[in-house]
Every structure is written in structure tokens, then in C-alpha cells.
C-alpha positions in Angstrom: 77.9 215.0 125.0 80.7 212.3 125.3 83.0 214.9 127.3 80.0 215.7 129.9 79.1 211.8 130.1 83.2 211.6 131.2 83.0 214.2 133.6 79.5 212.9 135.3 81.5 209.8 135.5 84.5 210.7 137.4 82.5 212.7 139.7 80.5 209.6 140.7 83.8 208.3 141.3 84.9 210.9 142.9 81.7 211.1 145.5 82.3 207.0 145.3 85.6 207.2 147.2 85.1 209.9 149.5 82.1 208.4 150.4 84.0 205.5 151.5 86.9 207.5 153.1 84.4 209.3 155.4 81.8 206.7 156.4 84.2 205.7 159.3 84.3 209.6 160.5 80.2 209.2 160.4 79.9 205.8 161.9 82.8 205.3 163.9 81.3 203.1 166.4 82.9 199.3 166.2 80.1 197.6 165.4 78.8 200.1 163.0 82.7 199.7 161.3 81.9 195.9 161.4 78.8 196.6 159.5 80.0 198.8 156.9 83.0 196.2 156.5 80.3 193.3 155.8 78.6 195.6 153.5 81.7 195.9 151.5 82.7 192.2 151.0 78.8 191.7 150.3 79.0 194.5 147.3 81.7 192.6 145.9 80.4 189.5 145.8 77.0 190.9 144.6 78.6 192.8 141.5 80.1 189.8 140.7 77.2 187.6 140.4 75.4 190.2 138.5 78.4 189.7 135.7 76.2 186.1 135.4 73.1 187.0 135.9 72.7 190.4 134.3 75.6 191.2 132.0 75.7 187.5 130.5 72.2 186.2 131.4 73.2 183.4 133.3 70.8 182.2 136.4 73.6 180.5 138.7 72.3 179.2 142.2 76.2 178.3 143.3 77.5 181.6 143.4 79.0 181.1 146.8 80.5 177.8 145.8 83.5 180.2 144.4 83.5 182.6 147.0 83.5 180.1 149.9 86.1 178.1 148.6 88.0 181.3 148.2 87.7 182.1 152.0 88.8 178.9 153.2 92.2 179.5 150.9 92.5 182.9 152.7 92.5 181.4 156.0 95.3 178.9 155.1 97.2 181.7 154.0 96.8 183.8 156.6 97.6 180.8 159.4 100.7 180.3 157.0 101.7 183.5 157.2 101.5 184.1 161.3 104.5 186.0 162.2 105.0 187.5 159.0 104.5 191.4 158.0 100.8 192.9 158.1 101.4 194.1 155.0 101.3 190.5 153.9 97.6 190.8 154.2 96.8 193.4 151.8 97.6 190.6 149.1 95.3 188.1 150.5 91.9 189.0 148.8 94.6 188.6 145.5 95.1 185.4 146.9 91.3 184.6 147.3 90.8 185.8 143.7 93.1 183.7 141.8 92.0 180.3 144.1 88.0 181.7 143.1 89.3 181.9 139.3 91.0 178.7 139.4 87.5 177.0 141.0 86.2 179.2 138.1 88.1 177.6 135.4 87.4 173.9 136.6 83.9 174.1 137.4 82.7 177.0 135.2 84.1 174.5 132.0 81.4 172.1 133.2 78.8 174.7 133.9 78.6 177.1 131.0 78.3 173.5 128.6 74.5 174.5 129.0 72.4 177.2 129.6 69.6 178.6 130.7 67.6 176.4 133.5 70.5 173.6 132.7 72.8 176.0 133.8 71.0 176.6 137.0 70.6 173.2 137.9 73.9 172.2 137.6 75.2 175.1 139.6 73.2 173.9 142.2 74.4 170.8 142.1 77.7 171.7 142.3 77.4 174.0 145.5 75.6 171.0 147.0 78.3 168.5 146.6 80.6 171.4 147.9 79.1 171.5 151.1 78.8 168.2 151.1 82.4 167.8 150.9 83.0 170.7 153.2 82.2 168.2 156.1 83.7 165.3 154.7 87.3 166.5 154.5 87.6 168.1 158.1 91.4 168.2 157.3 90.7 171.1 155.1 87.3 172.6 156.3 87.9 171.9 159.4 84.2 170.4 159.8 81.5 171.6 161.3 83.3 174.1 163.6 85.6 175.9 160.5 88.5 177.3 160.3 89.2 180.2 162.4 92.5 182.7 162.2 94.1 185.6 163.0 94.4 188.9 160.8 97.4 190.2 163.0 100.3 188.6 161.7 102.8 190.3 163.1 104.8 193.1 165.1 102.7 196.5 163.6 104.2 198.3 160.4 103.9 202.1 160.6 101.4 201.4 162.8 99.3 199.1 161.1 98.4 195.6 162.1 94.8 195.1 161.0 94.0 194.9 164.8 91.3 197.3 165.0 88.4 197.5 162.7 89.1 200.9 161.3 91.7 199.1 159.5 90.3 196.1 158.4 87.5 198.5 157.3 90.0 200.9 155.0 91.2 197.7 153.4 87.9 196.4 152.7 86.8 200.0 151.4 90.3 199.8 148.9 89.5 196.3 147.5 86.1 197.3 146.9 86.9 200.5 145.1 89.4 198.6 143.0 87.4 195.7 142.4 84.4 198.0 141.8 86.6 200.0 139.0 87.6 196.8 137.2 84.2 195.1 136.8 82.4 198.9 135.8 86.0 198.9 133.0 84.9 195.4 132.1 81.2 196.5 131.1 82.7 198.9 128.4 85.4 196.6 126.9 84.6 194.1 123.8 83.8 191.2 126.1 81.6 193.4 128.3 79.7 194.1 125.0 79.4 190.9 123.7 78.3 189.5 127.0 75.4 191.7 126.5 74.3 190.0 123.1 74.5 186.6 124.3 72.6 187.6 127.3 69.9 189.0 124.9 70.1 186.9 121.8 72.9 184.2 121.9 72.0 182.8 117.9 72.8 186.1 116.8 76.1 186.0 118.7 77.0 183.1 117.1 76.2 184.4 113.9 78.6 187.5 114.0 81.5 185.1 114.6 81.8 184.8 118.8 81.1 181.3 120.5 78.3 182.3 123.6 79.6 179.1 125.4 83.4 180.7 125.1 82.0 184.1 126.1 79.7 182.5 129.3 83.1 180.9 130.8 85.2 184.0 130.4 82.5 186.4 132.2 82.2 182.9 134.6 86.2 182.7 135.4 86.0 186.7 135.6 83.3 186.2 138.4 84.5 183.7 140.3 87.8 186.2 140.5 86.0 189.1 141.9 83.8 186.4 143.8 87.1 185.2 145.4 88.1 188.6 146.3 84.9 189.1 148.2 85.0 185.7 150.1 88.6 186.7 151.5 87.6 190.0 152.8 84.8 188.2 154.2 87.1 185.4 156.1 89.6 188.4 156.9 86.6 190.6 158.6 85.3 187.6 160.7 88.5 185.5 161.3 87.0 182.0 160.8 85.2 180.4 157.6 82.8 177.8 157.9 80.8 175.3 155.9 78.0 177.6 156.0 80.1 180.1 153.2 79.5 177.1 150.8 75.7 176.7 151.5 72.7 177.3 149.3 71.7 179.3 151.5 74.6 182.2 151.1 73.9 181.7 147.5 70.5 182.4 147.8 71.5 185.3 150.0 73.5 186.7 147.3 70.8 186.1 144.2 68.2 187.9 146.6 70.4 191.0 147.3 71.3 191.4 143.7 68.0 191.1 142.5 66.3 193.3 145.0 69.2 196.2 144.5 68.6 195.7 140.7 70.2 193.8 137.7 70.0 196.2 134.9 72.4 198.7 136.7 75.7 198.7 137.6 75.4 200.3 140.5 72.0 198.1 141.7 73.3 195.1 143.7 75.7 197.5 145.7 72.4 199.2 146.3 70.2 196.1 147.0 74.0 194.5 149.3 73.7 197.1 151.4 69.9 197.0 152.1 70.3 193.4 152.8 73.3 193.4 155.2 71.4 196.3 157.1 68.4 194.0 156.9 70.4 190.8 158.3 72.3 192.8 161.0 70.4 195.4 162.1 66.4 194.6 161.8 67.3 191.2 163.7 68.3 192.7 166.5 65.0 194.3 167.0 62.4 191.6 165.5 62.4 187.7 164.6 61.2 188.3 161.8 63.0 190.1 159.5 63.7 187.2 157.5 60.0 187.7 156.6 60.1 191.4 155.9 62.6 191.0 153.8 61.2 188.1 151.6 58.2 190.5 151.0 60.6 193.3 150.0 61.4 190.6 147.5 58.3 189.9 146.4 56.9 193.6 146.1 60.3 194.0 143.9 59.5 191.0 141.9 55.9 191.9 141.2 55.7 195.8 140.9 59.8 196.5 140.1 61.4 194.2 138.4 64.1 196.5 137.4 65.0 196.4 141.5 65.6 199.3 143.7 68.1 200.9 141.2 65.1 200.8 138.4 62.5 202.6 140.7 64.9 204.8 141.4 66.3 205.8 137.8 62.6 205.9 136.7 61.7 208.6 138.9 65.5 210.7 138.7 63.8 210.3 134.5 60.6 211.7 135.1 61.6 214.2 137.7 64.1 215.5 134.7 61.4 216.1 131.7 58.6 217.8 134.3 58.2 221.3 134.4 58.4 223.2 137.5 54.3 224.1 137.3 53.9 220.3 136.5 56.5 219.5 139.6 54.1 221.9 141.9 50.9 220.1 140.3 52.1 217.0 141.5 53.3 217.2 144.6 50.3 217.0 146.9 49.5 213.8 145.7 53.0 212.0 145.4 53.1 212.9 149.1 49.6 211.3 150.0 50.3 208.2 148.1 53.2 208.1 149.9 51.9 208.5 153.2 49.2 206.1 152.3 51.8 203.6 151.7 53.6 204.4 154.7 50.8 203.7 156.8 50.0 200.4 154.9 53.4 199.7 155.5 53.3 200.7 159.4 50.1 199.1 159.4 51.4 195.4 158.0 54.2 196.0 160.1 52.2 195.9 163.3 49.8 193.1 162.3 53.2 190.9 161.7 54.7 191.7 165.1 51.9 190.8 167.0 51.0 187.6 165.9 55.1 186.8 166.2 54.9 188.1 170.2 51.2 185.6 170.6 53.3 183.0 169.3 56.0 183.3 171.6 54.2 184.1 174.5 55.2 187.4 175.3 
């Protein structure tokens, strides 16, 4: 049983990476590279907060405090480093990870002090005086314009300068299958475990001989690493970072995603990332308000799946397994009228919403 478990495993990894090597060959459009590019950074930055929120059981509303912060080091780097080699920017994320670990250190020591809604509340503090402070020190932030930059650093190498998108894509798509790797190998090591029983009963912890505080800021530094990583992909896919990375509002961009994708799975906030970037940059290009749609996708997964996309999904893949085929045939017919019926609902909410957003425009 262990052995099969392995092989499942590497063949999800397997499918994992060529997924990633041939989405470009699929999509090879620009824009659609940008997208896929901003879905990677996004997946990054949403498996790391789910090391808070469900590996440890921390609820933290500054998750982009670490990430943002990160970004803004990447571009300093990256203007330092005009002229140099392009290969100079494959370390850059590194770069981003380490400043986001070093953020983690200094304000995950004053976070993880509490838990629970204390927690919480002083996250959010702390991403509120950081964007704050974003616009205070234009030196550094360079106010409410950013800092913008330039991913070609130099004369091509082998014939890469990270010039086109295709190759700002394929490094994306390798920090996210690394980072990716390390925080699914972090789930199955001692600390990964132990993060578990202080997410789900921290006394008891404490009474086998580990510290929850001590475990809380080790899964909070390892965060803010992979955190890091995803906010310098970001600044290295859109060339400038702004005040807006350290909002509340990219933080609560980055709780939604996670939890709609799923935080009991590994593999959920990838799931619920992607949805949301697809959400962001695709649906509001054809309707205003998408923000909208996507707060009730929210709401239907808070009230009817809490376990997120991922959970819905597993629960079926579950059921599907243990029915017969007769039982499979018996069913059928009537999975596929509920599911027209709430296809229609859907279509029918859909056009109820768009009309009263074209009466109050005028058009």
C-alpha cells in the first residue's frame, strides 16, 4: 500500500510538471502567458498562507505584508543589477525569499506571542502600518507611483534575456515547481506534523514536550519565505511594485483564494489561485461585476463547502470510487438534472445581475 501511495505520488508529479511545460504550447498567446505567469506567483503565495491558516491554524489578515515587502527588495535588486548577466535573475525570487523570512523573523516574533483572533488582529495591524509606511518613506517605496524596473539586465545568454514572456513564464513555472515540492516535503517532516497538533489541539502539544508558540513562528518564518518567493515573481512579471502589494486588500485577496480553492488540501489553494486570477483577469473584461460573482462563489463555498473546491471535489472522486457500475447507471439521470437545474439557476442569477448593472449605467 505504501509503494502504490509512492508511485500515485510521483505520477501527480510527474503530470504536475508537464503540465507546466506544455501550458505555453496550449496558450501561447501573450496575454494568456501573462496570465498563466500571474497564476503561478498567486499559487505560491496561496500555498504559503495555507502553511498558517490550514497546516498550523493560524488566521493571519497580513499575509501580503511579507510578500510585498519581498517585491519591493526584488526590484532594488534587479535596478542594482542593470547591466549584469540575465542569469542573475533566476536568483532573485531567492532574494525575495530570504528578505520575506527576515520580515518573518522580526514580525512573526511579535505575532505568533498570541493566537487565535489576537493573532489576527495584530497581523492586521501590522499590514496597516506597512502601508502606511509605504507612502511615508517615498525614498524606498517610491510613493504612490512605486517602483518600476527592468527584467532584462543585460546582453542575452544562450539566448535568454527574460525579454519575452515565454521566459519569464518558464521561470515562474520552475520556482513554483520547486517551491511547490518544498512546502508538499514540509507537510510530511516532524514540524509539518506537529503543526498539525497545534492547529488541532495546542494544550496537548504542549503536553508531549513541543512549545505551539515555537512551532507557530517556525511555520510563520517558513511562510513568509515562500511568501517572499511569490512576491518577487510577482514584481519580476509586472516590472514595478507598488504600495498596493502591501494593502489589506491583496491580503484579503489571498485569504479568499485559499479559502475558496480549499484549506484541508494541499493541492486546494493552487486550485482556488487559479480560479481567482481567471476571475480577476478574465471575467472583468467582460462584466463590472465580477468582483460580485466572485464574493458569492465565496459565500456558496462558505455555506455549502467548507472544505473549498478541493473538498467538493475529493468528496465526489470518494463516492464515485465505492459505487457500483448498476448504482453509477441508477444515478446518473438525476446528477445530470440537478446539475442542469443549477446551471440554469446559475444562468438565470447571472442574467438578473447583469441587467440591473447595465440600468445603472445607462446602457
Amino acid at each position: 500500500m505504501n509503494m502504490s501511495m509512492k508511485a500515485e505520488r510521483s505520477w501527480i508529479w510527474m503530470a504536475f510538471a508537464l503540465i507546466l511545460l506544455a501550458a505555453p504550447w496550449v496558450f501561447p498567446q501573450s496575454a494568456a502567458l501573462s496570465i498563466l505567469s500571474q497564476c503561478g506567483s498567486m499559487m505560491i503565495l496561496a500555498l504559503s498562507f495555507n502553511m498558517l491558516l490550514g497546516q498550523t491554524g493560524m488566521l493571519s489578515f497580513g499575509h501580503a505584508l511579507y510578500s510585498g515587502l519581498a517585491a519591493f527588495v526584488a526590484v532594488h535588486v534587479m535596478n542594482r543589477l542593470a547591466g549584469g548577466s540575465p542569469v542573475a535573475l533566476l536568483l532573485v525570487p531567492l532574494a525575495g525569499g530570504c528578505a520575506g523570512m527576515l520580515c518573518g523573523v522580526v514580525f512573526g516574533f511579535i505575532t505568533t506571542r498570541k493566537s487565535g483572533t489576537a493573532l489576527s488582529m495584530i497581523s492586521l495591524a501590522l499590514v496597516e502600518l506597512a502601508a502606511a509606511a509605504a507612502l511615508m518613506f517615498p525614498g524606498w517605496f517610491g510613493g504612490e507611483s512605486g517602483v518600476s524596473t527592468d527584467r532584462v539586465l543585460g546582453a542575452p545568454f544562450l539566448g535568454i534575456d527574460f525579454a519575452s514572456q515565454l521566459q519569464v513564464y518558464y521561470l515562474i513555472a520552475f520556482w513554483l515547481f520547486v517551491s511547490t515540492a518544498a512546502m508538499y516535503g514540509l507537510t510530511l517532516t516532524p514540524l509539518g506534523r506537529i503543526a498539525n497538533a497545534v492547529r488541532d489541539n495546542p494544550e496537548r502539544a504542549a503536553f508531549i514536550g513541543h512549545d505551539p508558540r515555537r512551532v507557530r513562528y517556525l511555520m510563520f518564518i517558513l511562510s513568509a519565505f515562500f511568501a517572499g518567493v511569490g512576491g518577487a515573481l510577482s514584481a519580476i512579471n509586472f516590472e514595478i511594485v507598488s504600495a498596493e502589494n502591501l494593502s489589506l486588500l491583496r491580503s484579503a485577496q489571498i485569504l479568499l483564494f485559499t479559502f475558496i480553492g480549499g484549506i484541508g488540501y494541499f493541492f486546494g489553494p493552487m486550485i482556488g489561485a487559479l480560479l481567482g486570477v481567471l476571475f480577476s483577469a478574465l471575467l472583468s473584461t467582460y462584466t463590472r461585476g465580477w468582483q460580485l460573482y466572485l464574493g458569492l462563489l465565496f459565500v456558496i463555498v462558505v455555506l455549502f463547502a467548507p472544505g473549498g473546491i478541493a473538498g467538493v471535489w475529493m468528496t465526489a472522486v470518494t463516492r464515485w470510487r465505492r459505487l457500483s457500475a448498476l448504482r453509477l447507471r441508477q444515478l446518473a439521470l438525476p446528477s445530470l438534472l440537478r446539475l442542469a437545474g443549477l446551471l440554469l439557476l446559475a444562468g438565470g442569477a447571472v442574467l438578473l445581475i447583469e441587467t440591473l448593472y447595465r440600468r445603472a449605467a445607462g446602457i
